[in-house]
C-alpha positions as CSV (number, residue, x, y, z in Angstrom):
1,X,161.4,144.9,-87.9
2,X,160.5,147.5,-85.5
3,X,162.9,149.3,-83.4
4,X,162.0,149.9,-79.5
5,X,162.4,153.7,-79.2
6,X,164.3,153.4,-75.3
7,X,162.2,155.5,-72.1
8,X,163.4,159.0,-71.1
9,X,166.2,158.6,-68.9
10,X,167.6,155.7,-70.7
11,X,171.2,155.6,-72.4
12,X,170.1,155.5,-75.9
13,X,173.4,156.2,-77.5
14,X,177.5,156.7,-77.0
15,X,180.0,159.3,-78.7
16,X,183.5,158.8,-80.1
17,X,185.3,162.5,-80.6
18,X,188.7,162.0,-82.2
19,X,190.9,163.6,-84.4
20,X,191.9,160.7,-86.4
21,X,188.6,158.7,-86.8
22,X,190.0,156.5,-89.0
23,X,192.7,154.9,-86.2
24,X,189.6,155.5,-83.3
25,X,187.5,153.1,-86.2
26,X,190.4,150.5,-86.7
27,X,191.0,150.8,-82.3
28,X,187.4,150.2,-81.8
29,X,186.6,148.2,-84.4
30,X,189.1,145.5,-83.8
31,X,188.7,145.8,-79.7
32,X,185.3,145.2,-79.8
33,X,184.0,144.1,-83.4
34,X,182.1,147.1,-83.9
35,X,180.9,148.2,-87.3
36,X,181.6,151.9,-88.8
37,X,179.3,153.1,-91.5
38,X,180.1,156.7,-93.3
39,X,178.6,159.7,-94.0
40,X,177.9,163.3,-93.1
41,X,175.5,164.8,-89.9
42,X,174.8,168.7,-90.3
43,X,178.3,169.2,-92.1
44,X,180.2,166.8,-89.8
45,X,182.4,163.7,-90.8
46,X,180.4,161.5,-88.8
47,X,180.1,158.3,-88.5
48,X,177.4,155.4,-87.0
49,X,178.4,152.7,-85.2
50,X,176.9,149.9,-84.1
51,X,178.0,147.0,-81.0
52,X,176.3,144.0,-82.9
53,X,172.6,142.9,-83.6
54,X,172.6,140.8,-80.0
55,X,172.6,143.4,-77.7
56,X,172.7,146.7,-79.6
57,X,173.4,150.1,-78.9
58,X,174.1,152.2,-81.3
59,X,176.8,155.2,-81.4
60,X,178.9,157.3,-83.1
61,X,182.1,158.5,-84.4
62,X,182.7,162.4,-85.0
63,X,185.6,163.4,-86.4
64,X,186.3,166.8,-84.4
65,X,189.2,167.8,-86.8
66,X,191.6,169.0,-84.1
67,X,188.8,171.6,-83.0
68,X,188.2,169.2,-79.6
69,X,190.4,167.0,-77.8
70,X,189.7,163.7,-78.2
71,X,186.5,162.1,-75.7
72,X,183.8,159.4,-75.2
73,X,180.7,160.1,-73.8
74,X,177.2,158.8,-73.2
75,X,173.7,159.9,-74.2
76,X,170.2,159.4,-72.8
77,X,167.6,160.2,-74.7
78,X,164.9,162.6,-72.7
79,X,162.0,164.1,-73.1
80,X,162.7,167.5,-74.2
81,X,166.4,168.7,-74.4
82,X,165.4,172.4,-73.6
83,X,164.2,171.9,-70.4
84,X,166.4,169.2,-69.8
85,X,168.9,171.7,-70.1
86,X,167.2,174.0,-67.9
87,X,167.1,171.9,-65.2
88,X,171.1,171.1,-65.6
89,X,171.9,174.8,-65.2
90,X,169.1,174.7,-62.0
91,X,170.9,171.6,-60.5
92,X,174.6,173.2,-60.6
93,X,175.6,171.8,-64.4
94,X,176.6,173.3,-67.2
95,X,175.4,173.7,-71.1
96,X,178.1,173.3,-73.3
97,X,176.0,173.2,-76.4
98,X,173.1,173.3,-77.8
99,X,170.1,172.7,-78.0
100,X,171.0,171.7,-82.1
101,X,168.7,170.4,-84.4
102,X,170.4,167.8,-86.8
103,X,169.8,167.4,-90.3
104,X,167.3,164.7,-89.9
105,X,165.2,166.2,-86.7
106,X,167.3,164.6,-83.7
107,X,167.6,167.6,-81.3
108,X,170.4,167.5,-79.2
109,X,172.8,169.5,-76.4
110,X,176.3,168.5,-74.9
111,X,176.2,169.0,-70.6
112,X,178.8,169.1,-68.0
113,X,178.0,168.1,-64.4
114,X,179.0,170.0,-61.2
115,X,182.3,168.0,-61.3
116,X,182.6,168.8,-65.1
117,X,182.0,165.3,-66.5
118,X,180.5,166.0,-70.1
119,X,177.3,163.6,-71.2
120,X,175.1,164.5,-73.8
121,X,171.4,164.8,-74.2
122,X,168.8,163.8,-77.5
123,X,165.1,163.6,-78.7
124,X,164.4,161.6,-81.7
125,X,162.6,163.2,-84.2
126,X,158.5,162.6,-83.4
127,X,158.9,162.4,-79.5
């Protein structure tokens, strides 16, 4: 089965920041019947979730160890982060962090609009 890699400027995933990822995996999990799977991203409890094989999108669930306070937020995939960072700072926004390179080649950054809404930004490896 292949996978549709989604168009820049598409939401290609979501992010779950909590302190206690296992009651924001029980909360979410039984709301919505998503599923959790474990494992570690460039040193980070992190885990992948997914909505369900009819209409998928796929997320994820960082445990942020008390370092953050707890959040949601989305992420379209672009491009090319660094410019896409660029052009936040050019249109009024904010770089909270990054660009990052993950462990397996996703390169990412975390934004703030004008207003300070946070949204994050990611390539896939190979794009």
């Amino acid at each position: 089965m292949t996978v549709a890699v989604p168009p820049h400027g598409a939401i290609g995933w979501f992010e779950i920041g909590s302190a206690e990822p296992d009651v924001a995996e029980e909360f979410y999990g039984g709301l919505f019947g998503w599923q959790f799977t474990g494992g570690r991203s460039a040193g980070f409890d992190y885990r992948d979730i997914s909505t369900g094989p009819e209409h998928p999108v796929r997320g994820g669930l960082l445990n942020t160890e008390g370092r953050a306070p707890g959040y949601a937020v989305f992420v379209v995939l672009v491009d090319d982060v660094a410019v896409t960072c660029d052009e936040t700072r050019r249109l009024g926004g904010r770089v909270d962090l990054g660009p990052v390179m993950t462990e397996t080649g996703v390169v990412c950054a975390y934004l703030s609009d004008p207003q300070g809404n946070r949204f994050a930004v990611f390539t896939p490896p190979g794009r």
